[in-house]
C-alpha positions in Angstrom: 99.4 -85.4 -147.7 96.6 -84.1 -149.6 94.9 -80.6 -149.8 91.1 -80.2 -150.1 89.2 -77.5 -151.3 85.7 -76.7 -150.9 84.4 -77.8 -153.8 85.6 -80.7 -154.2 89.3 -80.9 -155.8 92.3 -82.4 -154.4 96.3 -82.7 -154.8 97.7 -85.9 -154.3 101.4 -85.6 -155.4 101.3 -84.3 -159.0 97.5 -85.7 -159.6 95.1 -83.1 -159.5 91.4 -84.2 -159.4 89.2 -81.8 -161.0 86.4 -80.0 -158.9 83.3 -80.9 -159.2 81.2 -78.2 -161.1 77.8 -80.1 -161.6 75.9 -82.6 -159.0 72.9 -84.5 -159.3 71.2 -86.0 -156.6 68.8 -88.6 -158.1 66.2 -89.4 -155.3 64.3 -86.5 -152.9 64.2 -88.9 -150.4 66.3 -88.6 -146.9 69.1 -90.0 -147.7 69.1 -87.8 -151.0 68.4 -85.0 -149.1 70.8 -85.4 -146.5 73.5 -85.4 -148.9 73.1 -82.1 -150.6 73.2 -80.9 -147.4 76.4 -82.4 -146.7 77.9 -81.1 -150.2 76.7 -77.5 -149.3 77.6 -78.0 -145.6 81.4 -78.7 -147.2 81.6 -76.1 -149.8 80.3 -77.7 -152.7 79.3 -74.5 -154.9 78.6 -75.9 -157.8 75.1 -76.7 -159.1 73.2 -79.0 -157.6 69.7 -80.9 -158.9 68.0 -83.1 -157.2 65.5 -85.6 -158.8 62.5 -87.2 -158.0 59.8 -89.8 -158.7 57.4 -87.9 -156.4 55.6 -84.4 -156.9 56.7 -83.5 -153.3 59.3 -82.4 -151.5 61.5 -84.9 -149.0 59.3 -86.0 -146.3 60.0 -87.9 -143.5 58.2 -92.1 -143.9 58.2 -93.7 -140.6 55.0 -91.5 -139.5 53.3 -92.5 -142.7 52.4 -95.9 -140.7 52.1 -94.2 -137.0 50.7 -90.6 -137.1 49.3 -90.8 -140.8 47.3 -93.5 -140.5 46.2 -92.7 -136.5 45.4 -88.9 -137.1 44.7 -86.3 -140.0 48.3 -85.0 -140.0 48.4 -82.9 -142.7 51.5 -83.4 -145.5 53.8 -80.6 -144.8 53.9 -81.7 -141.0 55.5 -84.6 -142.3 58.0 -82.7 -144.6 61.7 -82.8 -144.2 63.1 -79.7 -143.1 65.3 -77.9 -145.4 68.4 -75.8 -144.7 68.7 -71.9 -146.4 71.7 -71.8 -148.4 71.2 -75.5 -150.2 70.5 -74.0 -153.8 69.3 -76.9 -155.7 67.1 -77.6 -158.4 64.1 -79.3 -157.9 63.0 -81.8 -160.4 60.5 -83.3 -159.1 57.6 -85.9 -160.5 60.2 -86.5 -163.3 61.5 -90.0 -162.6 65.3 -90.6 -163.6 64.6 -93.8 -166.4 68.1 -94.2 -167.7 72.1 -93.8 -166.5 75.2 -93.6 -169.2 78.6 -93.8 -167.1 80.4 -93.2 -170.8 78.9 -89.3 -171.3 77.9 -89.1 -167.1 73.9 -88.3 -168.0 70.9 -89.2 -166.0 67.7 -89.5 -168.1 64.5 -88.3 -167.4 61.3 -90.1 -168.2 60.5 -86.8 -171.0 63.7 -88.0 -172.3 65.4 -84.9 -171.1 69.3 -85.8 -170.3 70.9 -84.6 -167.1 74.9 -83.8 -167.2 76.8 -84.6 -164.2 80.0 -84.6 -162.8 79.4 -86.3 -159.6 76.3 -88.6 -158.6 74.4 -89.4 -155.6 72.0 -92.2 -156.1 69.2 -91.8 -153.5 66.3 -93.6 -155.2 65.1 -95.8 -152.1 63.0 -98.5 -152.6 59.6 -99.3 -153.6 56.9 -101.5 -151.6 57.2 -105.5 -152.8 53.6 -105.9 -154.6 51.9 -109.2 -155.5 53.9 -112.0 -156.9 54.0 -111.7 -160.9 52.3 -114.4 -162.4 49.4 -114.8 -160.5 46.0 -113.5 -161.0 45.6 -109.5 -160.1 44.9 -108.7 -156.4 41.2 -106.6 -156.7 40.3 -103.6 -155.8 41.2 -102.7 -151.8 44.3 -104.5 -151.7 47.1 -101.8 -151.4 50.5 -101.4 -150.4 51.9 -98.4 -148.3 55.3 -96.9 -149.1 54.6 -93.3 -149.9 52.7 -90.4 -148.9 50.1 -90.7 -151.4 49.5 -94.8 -150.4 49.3 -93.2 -146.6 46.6 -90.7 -147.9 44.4 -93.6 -149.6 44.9 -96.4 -146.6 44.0 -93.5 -143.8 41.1 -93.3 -146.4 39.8 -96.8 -145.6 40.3 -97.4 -142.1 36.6 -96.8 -140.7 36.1 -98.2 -137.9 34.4 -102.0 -137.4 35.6 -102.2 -141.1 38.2 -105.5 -141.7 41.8 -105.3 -142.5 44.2 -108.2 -143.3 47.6 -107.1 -143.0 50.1 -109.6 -145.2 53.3 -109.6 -143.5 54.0 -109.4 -139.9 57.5 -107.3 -140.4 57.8 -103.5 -138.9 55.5 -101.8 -141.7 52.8 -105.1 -141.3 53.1 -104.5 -137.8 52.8 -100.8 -137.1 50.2 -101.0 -139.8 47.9 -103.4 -138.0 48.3 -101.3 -134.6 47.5 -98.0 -136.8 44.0 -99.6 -137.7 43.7 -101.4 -134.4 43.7 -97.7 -132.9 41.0 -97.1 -135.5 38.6 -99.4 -134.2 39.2 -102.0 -137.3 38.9 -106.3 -136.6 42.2 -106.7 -137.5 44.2 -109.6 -138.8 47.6 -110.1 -139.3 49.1 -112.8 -141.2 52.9 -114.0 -141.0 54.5 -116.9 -143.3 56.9 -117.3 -140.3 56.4 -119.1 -137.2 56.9 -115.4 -135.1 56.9 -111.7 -136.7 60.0 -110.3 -137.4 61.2 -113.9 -136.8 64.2 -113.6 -139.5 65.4 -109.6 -138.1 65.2 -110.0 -134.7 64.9 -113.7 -133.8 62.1 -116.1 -132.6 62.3 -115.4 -129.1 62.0 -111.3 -129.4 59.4 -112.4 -132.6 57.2 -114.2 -129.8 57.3 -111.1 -127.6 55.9 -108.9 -130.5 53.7 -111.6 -131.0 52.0 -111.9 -127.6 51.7 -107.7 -127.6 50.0 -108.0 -131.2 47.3 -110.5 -129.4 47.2 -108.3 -126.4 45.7 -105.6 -128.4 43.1 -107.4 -130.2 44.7 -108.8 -133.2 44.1 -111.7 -134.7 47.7 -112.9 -135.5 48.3 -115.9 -138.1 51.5 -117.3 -138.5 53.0 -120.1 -140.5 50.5 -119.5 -143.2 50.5 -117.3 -146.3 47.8 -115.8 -148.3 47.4 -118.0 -152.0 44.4 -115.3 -153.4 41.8 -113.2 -152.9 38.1 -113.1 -153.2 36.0 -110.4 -154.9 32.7 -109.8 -156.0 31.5 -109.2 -159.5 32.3 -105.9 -159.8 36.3 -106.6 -158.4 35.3 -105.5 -154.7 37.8 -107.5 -152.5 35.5 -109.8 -149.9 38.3 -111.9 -148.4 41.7 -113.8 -148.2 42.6 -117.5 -149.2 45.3 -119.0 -147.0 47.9 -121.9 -147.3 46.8 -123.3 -144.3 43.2 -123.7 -146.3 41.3 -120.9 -143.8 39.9 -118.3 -145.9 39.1 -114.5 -144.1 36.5 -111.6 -144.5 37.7 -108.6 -145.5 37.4 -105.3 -146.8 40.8 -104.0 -147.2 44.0 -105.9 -147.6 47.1 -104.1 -147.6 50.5 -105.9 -148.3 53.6 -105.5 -146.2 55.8 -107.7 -147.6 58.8 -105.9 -147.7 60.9 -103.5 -150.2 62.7 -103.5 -153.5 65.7 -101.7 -154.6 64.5 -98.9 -156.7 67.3 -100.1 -159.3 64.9 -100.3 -162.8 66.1 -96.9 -164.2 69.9 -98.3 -163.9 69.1 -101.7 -166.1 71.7 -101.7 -168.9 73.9 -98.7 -167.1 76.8 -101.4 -166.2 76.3 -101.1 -162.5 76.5 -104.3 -160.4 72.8 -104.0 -159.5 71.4 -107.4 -157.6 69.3 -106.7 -154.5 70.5 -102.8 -154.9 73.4 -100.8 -156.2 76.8 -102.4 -155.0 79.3 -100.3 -153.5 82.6 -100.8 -151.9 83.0 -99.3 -148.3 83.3 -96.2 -149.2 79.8 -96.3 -150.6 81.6 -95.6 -154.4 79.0 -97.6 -157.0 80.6 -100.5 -158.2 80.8 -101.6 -161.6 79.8 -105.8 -162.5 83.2 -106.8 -162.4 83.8 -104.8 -159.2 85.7 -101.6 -160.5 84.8 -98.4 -158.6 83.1 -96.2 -160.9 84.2 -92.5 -160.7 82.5 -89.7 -159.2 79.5 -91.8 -158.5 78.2 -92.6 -155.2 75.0 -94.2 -153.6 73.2 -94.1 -150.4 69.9 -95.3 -148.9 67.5 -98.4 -149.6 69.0 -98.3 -152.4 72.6 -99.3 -151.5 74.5 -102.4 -150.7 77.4 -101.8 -148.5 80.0 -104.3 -147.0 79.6 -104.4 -143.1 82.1 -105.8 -140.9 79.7 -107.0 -138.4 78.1 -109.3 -141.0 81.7 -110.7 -142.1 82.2 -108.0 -145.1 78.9 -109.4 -146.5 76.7 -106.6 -148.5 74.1 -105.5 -146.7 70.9 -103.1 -147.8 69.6 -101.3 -144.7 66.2 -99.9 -144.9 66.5 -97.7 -141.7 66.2 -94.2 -141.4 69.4 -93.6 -139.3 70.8 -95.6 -142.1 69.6 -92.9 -144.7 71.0 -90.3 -142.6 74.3 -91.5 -142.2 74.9 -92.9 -145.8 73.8 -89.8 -147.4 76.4 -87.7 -145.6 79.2 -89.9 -145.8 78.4 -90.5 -149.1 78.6 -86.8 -149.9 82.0 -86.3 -148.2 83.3 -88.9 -150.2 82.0 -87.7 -153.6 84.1 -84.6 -152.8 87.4 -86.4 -151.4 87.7 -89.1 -153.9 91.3 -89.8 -152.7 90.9 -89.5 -149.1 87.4 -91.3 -148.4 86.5 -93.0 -145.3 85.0 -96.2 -144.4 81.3 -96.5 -144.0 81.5 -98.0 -140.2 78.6 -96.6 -138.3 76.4 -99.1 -136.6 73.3 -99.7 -137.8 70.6 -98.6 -135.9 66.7 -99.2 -136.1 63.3 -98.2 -134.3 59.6 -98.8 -133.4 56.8 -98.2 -131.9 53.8 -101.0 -130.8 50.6 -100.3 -128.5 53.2 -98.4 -126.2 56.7 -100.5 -126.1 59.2 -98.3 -127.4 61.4 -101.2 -129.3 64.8 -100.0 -130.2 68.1 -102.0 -131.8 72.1 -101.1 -132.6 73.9 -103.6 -134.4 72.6 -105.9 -137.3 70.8 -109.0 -135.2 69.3 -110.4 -138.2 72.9 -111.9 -138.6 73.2 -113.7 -135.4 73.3 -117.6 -135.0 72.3 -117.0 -131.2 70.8 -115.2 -129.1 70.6 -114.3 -125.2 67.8 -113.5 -123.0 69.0 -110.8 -120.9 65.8 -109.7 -119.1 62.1 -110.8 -120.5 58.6 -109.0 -118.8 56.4 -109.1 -120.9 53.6 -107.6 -118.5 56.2 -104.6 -117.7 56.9 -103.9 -121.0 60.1 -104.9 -121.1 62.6 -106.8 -123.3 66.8 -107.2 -123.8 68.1 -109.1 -126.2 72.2 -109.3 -126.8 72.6 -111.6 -130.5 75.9 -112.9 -131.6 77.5 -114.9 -134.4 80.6 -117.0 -133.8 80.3 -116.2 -130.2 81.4 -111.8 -131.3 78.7 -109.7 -130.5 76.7 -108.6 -133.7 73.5 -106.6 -131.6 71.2 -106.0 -129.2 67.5 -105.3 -129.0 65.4 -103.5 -126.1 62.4 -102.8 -125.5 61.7 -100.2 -122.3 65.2 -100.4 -122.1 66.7 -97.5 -124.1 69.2 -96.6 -122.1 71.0 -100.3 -122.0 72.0 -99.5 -125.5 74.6 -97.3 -125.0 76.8 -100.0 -123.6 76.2 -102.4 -126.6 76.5 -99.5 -129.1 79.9 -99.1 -127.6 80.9 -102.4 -127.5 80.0 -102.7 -131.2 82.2 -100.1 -132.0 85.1 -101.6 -130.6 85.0 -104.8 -132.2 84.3 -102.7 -135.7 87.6 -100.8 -134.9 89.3 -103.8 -133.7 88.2 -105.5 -136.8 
């Protein structure tokens, strides 16, 4: 049996494993934040510095497309609250630009190197811009991932202006019922045949669909955008679609989904495509699949086996996801020989013109699905989704409370797994 200490050290047999004296957290994001306040929370007393990208201080994203956009919420009502006792540096607006595994130093785009002991890699993602290689979008076409992106977009949204929204997923969605509120024309334009066809399926995707159209939008789907017009000056004036429609417009903001924010780990050694790899115990993974020591990640940013998508790796960008991964991620950091599984069931949320949609499990992954109650004029919506006949998630919306019973029977078949 092994005996932990606080900080960190354990005895397995006759192997000691040295405490941890120095921890870096390298992303003030949720997930980062959440797992310095697991190390503290377990008696890491050490130092502790957490890094980020950003002048300011963890704050919460999901309201950055609800009460950002639809109010003039001020930034610290949108800050992450922060425990007394955590004791960390703050190293903020300094981006982490390079990783070496061999001497276990972050650096930091002054060139500054950062010693470490243990690592939490936190660094999110980063909005998915405009395809390379083709001409540069003009002015008033923006994406939206940070507070700052909120701040401009709010900026914009006067009302009777136009918006096209490119990408009918959650943020392209929430985003077009922000400016809808806002008394914008609105259109919303979705390569797929439904939005959110690929996460939640075509039958819940033609749900959203009809509540999009309900409110006013004009919704476009199975068409892309191929360019944009601008005047002399570079003053967007419209879209250019597949489909060979072309649309008005003053603002364009792009919602085509998120990137690892993996750059500043290029050439570290780290098994890196579509985010950090990491075995279930969220330990980063080396390119030949070693577990590299005393390095952990969390987040966006990580991609974690799940059993409910076969053992596949999976990158969650979900805020109970960031929650859970960061603290997990920090226990493990501190009980390298006596981690546990990652296993929680993923989770998601959101909010459109009043239905409260809410999902456990990972339905993007089914090869069915089953109605289990559709009204669309009530508001209400159940979904169960499966893959080789095992039950993989559910969706609701109005329905909150059904959840409970597929959240449990999720966890049973992960434990029976």
């Amino acid at each position: 049996m092994s005996t932990m200490r606080g900080n960190g050290a354990a005895l397995n047999g006759s192997r000691p494993v040295a405490p941890l004296k120095t921890v870096v957290v390298v992303g003030a994001s949720l997930a980062g934040l959440r797992a310095a306040e697991a190390l503290r929370a377990r008696g890491f007393t050490g130092t502790l510095t957490i890094v980020g990208d950003e002048p300011h201080l963890p704050y919460d994203r999901p309201p950055l497309s609800k009460q950002v956009l639809t109010s003039d919420v001020r930034p610290d009502v949108t800050e992450l609250p922060r425990p007394d006792g955590l004791s960390a540096d703050w190293l903020l607006g300094r981006a982490a630009t390079g990783l070496d595994l061999d001497t276990r130093t972050v650096t930091l785009q002054d060139g500054a190197g950062l010693p470490y002991d243990g690592l939490v890699i936190a660094t999110g993602s980063a909005a998915r811009g405009w395809p390379a290689g083709r001409p540069v979008p003009p002015a008033g076409v923006v994406t939206l991932r940070g507070w700052d992106d909120a701040l401009t977009l709010r900026a914009t949204l006067e009302p009777g202006r136009r918006l096209v929204v490119v990408g009918a997923g959650f943020l392209g969605g929430e985003i077009a019922a922000a400016a809808r509120a806002r008394g914008l024309e609105v259109t919303l334009v979705e390569a797929a045949a439904q939005p959110l066809e690929r996460a939640i399926g075509s039958a819940a995707g033609a749900y959203i669909a009809a509540l999009h159209r309900e409110a006013g939008i004009d919704l476009r789907t199975g068409t892309t955008v191929t360019d944009f017009h601008a005047t002399s000056d570079g003053r967007l004036t419209g879209v250019q679609l597949s489909d060979g429609s072309s649309l008005a417009s003053d603002i364009a903001v792009l919602a085509l989904g998120a990137v690892p924010s993996t750059d500043w780990l290029a050439g570290s050694g780290l098994a890196l495509e579509g985010g950090v790899h990491c075995d279930p115990y969220l330990r980063a993974l080396l390119a030949d699949g070693s577990v590299v020591p005393n390095v952990v990640a969390a987040g966006d940013v990580a991609r974690v086996p799940h059993r409910l998508a076969g053992g596949e790796r999976l990158a969650l960008g979900h805020w109970t996801n960031a929650v859970e991964q960061g603290t997990a991620a920090a226990a493990n950091l501190l009980a390298p020989q006596t981690p546990a599984r990652f296993d929680e069931v993923p989770s998601f949320w959101s909010d459109l013109y009043g239905a409260r949609i809410r999902s456990v499990g990972l339905p993007a992954t089914a090869d069915a699905a089953r109605i289990v109650e559709h009204d669309l004029p009530g508001r209400r919506l159940e979904v169960s989704y499966h893959r080789a006949g095992r039950l993989v998630g559910a969706l609701t919306i109005g329905r909150t409370a059904r959840l409970a019973f597929y959240r449990s029977a999720l966890q049973e078949s992960e434990s029976a797994a």
